[in-house]
C-alpha positions, -999 to +999 in steps of 0.1 A: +000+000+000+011+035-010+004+068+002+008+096-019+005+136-010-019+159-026-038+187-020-074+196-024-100+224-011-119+220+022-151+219+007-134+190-021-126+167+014-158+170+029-175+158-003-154+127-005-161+124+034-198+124+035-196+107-001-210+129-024-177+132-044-163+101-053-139+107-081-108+126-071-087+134-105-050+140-106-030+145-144-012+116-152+020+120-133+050+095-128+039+099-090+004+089-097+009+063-122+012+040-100-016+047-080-038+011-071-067-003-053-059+001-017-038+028-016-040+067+002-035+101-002-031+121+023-043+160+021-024+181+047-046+192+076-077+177+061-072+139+063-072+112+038-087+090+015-083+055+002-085+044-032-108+021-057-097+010-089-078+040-103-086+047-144-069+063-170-082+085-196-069+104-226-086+138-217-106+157-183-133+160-210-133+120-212-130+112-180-159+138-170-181+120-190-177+085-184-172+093-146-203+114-146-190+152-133-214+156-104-188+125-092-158+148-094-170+183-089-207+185-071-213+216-070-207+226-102-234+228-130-223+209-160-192+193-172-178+224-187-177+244-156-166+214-133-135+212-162-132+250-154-131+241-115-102+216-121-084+235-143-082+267-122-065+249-094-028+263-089-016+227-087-032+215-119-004+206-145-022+215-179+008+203-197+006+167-179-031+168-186-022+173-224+005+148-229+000+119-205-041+123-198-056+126-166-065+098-130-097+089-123-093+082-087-120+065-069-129+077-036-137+044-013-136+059+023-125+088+038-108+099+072-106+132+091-071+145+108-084+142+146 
């Protein structure tokens, strides 16, 4: 089991903790690529999370529609603005999204920092 470090917005953890969000997406990274079943990430301060099946797609546009975007971004409304949502983030790679695709990591439980 791995655990890898990410960050993510308050309102993002609490999603995945009361399981409304159950997609978390990361660009195709060396890091991430090897991402499985089982494994965490932890999000400083917040807590973490532990992975399902992690799947790879070609584009956020892809993965947004076969992962449904109210999984990945809940509050926004429609695909194009929850693409908006993940691409404004100052940790999104654009350049990894473009060449390598994008993570769809599946959010199976997750745990607040006490």
């Amino acid at each position: 089991m791995a655990t890898f470090e990410a960050v993510t917005h308050p309102l993002a953890f609490m999603h995945m903790e009361g399981g409304v969000k159950t997609v978390y997406v990361v660009p195709l990274t060396p890091e991430f690529s090897i991402a499985s079943s089982g494994d965490r990430i932890e999000f400083e301060g917040l807590g973490s999370v532990t992975l399902g099946m992690p799947r790879r797609y070609r584009s956020l546009s892809e993965l947004l529609e076969a992962e449904g975007w109210v999984n990945v971004v809940p509050e926004a409304k429609d695909a194009e603005q929850a693409a908006a949502h993940i691409r404004s983030s100052s940790d999104w790679d654009a350049r990894c999204e473009e060449t390598n695709g994008v993570l769809a990591l599946r959010v199976r439980w997750a745990k607040r920092k006490v």
